[in-house]
N, C-alpha and C positions, 0 to 999 in steps of 0.2 A: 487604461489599467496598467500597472507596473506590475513588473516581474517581480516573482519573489525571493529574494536574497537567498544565499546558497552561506551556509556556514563555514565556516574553515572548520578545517579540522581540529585544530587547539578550542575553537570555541563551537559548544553545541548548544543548540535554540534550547530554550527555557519557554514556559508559559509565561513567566515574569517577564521577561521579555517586550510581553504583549500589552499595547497601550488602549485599551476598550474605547477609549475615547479621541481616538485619532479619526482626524475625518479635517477632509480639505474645506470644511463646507463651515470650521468654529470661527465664530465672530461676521459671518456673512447672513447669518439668520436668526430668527428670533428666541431669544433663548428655552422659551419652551417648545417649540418647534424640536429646537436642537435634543430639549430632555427627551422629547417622546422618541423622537429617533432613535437615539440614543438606546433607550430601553427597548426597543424593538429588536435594536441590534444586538443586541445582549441578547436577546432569548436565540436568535442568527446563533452567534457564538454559541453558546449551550449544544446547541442541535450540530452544528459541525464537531465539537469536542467530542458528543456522541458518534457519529458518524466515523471520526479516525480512530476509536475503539472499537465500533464494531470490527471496520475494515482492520485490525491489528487482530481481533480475533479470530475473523475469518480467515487470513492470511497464515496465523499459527495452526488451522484447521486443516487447511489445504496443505502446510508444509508436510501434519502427520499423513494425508495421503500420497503425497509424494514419495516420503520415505516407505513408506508399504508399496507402491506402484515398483520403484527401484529395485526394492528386495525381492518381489515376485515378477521382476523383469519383466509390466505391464509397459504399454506406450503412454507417454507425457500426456497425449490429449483423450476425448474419450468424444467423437463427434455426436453419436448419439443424447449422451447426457447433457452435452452443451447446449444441444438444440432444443430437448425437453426441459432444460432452464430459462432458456429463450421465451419458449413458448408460455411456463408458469410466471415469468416476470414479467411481460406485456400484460396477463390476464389479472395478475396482483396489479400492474402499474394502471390498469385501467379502472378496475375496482375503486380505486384511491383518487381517482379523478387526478392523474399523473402521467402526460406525452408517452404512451409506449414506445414510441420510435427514441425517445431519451432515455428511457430505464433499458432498453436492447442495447444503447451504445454505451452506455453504462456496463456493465454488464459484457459487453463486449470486450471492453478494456480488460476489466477483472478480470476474465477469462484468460485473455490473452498474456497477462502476469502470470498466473497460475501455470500456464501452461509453460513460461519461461523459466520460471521457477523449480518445477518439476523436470524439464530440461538438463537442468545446469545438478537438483539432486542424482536423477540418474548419471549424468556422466560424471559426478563424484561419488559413486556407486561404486561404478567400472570401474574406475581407474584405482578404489581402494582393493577392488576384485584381482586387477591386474598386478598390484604395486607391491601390496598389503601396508600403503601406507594410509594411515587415517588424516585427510584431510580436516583444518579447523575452520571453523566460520568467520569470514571476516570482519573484522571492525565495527565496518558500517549494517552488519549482517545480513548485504545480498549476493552474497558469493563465498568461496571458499580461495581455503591457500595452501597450499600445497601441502602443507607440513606444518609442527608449531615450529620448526626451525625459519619460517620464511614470515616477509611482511604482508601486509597487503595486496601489496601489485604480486603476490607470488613468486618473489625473488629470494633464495638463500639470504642469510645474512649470516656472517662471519661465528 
């Protein structure tokens, strides 16, 4: 499995981008072989497209609790609620005839973003509390920058 390419920053992935029909495997099989796969794989794709929307609106979900945890000065994590998500996503992943121990590390990840995330909004909370300067979102939108006077790496600029 190859890694997946990292964009520069002058250039950002597109879905055009994406070739449906790339596969190491054309001209080595028969070509309906290849159709069927092919179309398998397509409905693959669909379900992941799905998937990085949810996770995009879940992630916009979780930023509004962070910004409400920061304001009423709550802690990033919430141990009890994690583990009562734990517990409700094993008990859906099993329902579904789906590895509970993969929807837990699943899920544990997620969590562990979230938890990052809400991190990094409270201490640009603080620091607006201390500064009264309003931090902006970065570029790439997983961080902040000090000021609109600064770049991304949160350096001044002239």
């Amino acid at each position: 499995m190859t890694e997946p390419s990292q964009a520069s920053p002058e250039h950002h992935l597109s879905i055009d981008d994406f070739d449906p029909s790339a596969s190491s495997l054309t001209g080595t099989v028969d070509p309906a072989v290849m159709a069927e796969l092919l179309s398998m794989r397509s409905s693959i794709d669909n379900i992941d497209a799905t998937l990085v929307y949810l996770l995009a609106e879940r992630f916009k979900a979780t930023q509004r609790v962070g910004i409400l945890k920061a304001k009423h000065q709550l802690p990033p994590a919430d141990p009890n609620r994690e583990q009562a998500q734990i517990q409700r996503l094993r008990a859906l992943a099993e329902s579904a005839h789906l590895d509970p121990a993969f929807a837990e590390k699943f899920l544990n990840f997620i969590i562990s973003e979230v938890i990052h995330h809400h991190q990094a909004i409270s201490e640009s909370h603080s620091a607006v509390a201390a500064t009264g300067v309003v931090p902006v979102v970065s570029l790439d939108g997983q961080g902040f920058i000090a000021s609109p006077e600064s770049d991304d790496a949160g350096t001044r600029q002239p």
